[in-house]
C-alpha positions as CSV (number, residue, x, y, z in Angstrom):
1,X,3.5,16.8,-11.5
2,X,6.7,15.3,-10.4
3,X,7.9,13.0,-12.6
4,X,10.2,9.9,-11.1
5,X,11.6,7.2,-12.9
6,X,11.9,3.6,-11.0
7,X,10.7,0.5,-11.6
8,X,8.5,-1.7,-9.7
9,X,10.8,-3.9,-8.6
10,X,12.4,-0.7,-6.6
11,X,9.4,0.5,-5.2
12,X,8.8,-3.6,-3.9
13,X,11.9,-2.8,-1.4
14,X,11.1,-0.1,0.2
15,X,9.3,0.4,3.1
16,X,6.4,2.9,3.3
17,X,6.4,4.8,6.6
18,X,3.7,7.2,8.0
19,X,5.2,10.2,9.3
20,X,2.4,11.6,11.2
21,X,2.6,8.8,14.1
22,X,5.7,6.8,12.6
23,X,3.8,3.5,12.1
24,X,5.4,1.1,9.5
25,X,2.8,0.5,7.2
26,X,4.5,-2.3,5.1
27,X,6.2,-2.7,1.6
28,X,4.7,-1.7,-1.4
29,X,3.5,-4.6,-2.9
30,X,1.3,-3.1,-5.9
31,X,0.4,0.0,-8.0
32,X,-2.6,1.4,-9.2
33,X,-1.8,3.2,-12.9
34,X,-3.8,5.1,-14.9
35,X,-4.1,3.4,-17.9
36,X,-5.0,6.7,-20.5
37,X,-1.6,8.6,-20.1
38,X,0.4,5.9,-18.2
39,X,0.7,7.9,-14.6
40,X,1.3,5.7,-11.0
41,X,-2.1,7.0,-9.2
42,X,-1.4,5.2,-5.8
43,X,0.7,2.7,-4.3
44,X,-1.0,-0.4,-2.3
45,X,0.1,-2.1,0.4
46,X,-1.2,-5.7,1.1
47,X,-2.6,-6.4,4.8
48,X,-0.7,-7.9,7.6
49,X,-1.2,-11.9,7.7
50,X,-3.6,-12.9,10.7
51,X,-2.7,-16.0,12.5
52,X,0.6,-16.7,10.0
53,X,-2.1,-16.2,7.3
54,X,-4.4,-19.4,7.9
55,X,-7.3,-16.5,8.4
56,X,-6.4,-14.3,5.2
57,X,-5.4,-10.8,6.1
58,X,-6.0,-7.4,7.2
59,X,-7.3,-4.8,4.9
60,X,-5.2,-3.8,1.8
61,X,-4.1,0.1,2.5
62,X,-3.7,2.4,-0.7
63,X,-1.9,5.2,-0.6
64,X,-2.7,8.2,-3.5
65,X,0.6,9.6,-4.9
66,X,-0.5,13.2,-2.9
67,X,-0.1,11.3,0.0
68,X,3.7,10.9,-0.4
69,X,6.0,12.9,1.0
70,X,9.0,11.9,-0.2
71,X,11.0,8.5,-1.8
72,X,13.8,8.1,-0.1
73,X,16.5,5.3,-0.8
74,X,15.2,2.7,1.6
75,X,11.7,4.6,2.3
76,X,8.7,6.0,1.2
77,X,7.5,8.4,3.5
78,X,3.5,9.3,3.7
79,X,1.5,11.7,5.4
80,X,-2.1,10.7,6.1
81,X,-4.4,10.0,9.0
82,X,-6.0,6.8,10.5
83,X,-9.0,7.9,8.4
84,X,-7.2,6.7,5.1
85,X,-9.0,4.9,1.9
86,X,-8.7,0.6,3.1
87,X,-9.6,-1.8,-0.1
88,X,-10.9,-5.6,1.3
89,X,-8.1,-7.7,1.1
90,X,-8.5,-11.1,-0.5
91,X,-8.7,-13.1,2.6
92,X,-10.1,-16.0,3.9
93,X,-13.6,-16.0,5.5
94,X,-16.1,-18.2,7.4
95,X,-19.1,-16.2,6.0
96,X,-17.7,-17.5,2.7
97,X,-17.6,-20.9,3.6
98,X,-21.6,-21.0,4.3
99,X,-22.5,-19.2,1.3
């Protein structure tokens, strides 16, 4: 286990890139820790606004520390495929509005 000290606030300004097809994935906007012995288990990145975000987002993509290649000062660079764990973003849906 690698252990890296930087804050949140760093992380927030870097851009997480996927180095398998180069695709800019977006800026970390969350972690996920592991409460027990205080370790970062995977970074999330929120969704991509639909429609200026009037129709909520697109799926919220975490990426587990394994995935992580290296943290670079502007960059975080990942290695995964398309096949990658999504989480629902909180968006906006018609379905909800009938329910």
């Amino acid at each position: 286990m690698i252990a890296l000290v930087c804050s949140l606030g760093d992380l927030r300004n870097k851009e997480v890139i996927n180095i398998k097809n180069g695709a800019k994935l977006g800026y970390v906007d969350d972690v996920e820790i592991n409460t027990e012995n205080a370790s970062v288990l995977a970074l999330i990145v929120y969704g991509r606004p639909r429609i200026f975000g009037l129709f909520g987002r697109d799926e919220d993509l975490i990426v587990k520390c394994d995935d992580i290649k290296l943290i670079g000062e502007d960059t975080i660079l990942v290695s995964f495929d398309d096949l990658t764990e999504h989480t629902k973003a909180r968006s906006f849906s018609i379905e909800n509005l009938f329910k």
